[in-house]
N, C-alpha and C positions, 0 to 999 in steps of 0.2 A: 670343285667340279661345276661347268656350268652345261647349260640344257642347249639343241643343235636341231633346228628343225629339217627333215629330212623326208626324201617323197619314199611312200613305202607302197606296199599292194595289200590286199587282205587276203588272208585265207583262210582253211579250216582245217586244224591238225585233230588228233586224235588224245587220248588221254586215259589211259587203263580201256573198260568197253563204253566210253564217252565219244561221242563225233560230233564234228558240226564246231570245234571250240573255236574263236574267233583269233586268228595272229596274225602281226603284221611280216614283210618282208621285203629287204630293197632286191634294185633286177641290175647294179650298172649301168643301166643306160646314160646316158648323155656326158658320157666321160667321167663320172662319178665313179668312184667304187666303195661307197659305205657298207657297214657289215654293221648288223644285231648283235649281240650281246646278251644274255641275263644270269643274272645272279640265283644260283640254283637253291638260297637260302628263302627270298621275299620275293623272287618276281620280276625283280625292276629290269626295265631296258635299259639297255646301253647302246653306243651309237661309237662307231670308228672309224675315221678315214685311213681305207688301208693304202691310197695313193701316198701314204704320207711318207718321204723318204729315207725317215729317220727309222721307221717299220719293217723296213726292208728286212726279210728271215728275220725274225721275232715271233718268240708266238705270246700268244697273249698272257697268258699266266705269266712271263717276264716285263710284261708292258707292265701288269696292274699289279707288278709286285706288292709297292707300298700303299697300294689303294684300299680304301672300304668303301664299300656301299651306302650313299645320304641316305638309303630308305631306313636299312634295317644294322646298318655298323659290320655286316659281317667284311671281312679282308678276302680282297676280289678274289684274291690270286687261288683261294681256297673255295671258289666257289663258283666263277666264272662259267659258263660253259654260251657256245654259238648258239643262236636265237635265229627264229624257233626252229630249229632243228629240234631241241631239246627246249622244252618249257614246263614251268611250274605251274598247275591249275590244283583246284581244290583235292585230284583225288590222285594228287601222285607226278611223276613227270611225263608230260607229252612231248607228241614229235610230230612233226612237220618236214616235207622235201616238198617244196613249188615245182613247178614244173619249169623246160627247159625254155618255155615259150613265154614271152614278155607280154604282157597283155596291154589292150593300146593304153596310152597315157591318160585319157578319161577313165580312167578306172583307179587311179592313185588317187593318195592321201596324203596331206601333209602332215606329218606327227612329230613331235617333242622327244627327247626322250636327252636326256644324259651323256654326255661326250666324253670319251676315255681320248686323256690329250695327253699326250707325251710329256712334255712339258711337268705334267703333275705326277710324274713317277718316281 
């Protein structure tokens, strides 16, 4: 697995009665369609080009069948879940929905994270 730098936004989801927790998120814009990931065992982001056409009706627990996670070993397929919709923070899983409004592009980030490639399935 290698690493896919990718423009995200920040936000702040929630986490038992915790607010304010810091997540990333992409919007589509500029013909892109990457999607978050995380591993509902350690954390980790994952990153996935869903224009990919080999993805086409897939869902992801069959993408990352034979996958584990570099961070913590667990096998994705069993652990997977959309980011941050659903996130792992100290005191449990959080949750995040951005809104439907893209916010201007000075407000992105360029972030790393882990690329779920077909290829490696």
């Amino acid at each position: 697995m290698k690493k896919r730098k990718v423009r995200v936004y920040r936000g702040y989801g929630s986490c038992e009665n915790r607010f304010n927790i810091e997540v990333y998120y992409t919007c589509g814009e500029h013909g892109y369609e990457y999607k978050l990931f995380s591993c509902m065992k350690c954390g980790e982001i994952f990153v996935f080009d869903m224009d990919n056409p080999n993805a086409h009706d897939k869902n992801m627990k069959d993408i990352v069948i034979n996958m584990t996670c570099p961070t913590c070993g667990a096998l994705l397929m069993d652990f997977i879940k959309e980011y941050p919709k659903y996130f792992v923070c100290e005191y449990g899983v959080g949750h995040f929905v951005p809104d439907n409004i893209i916010p201007p592009e000075a407000e992105s980030l360029i972030k790393e994270f882990w690329e779920i490639n077909l290829s490696e399935s």
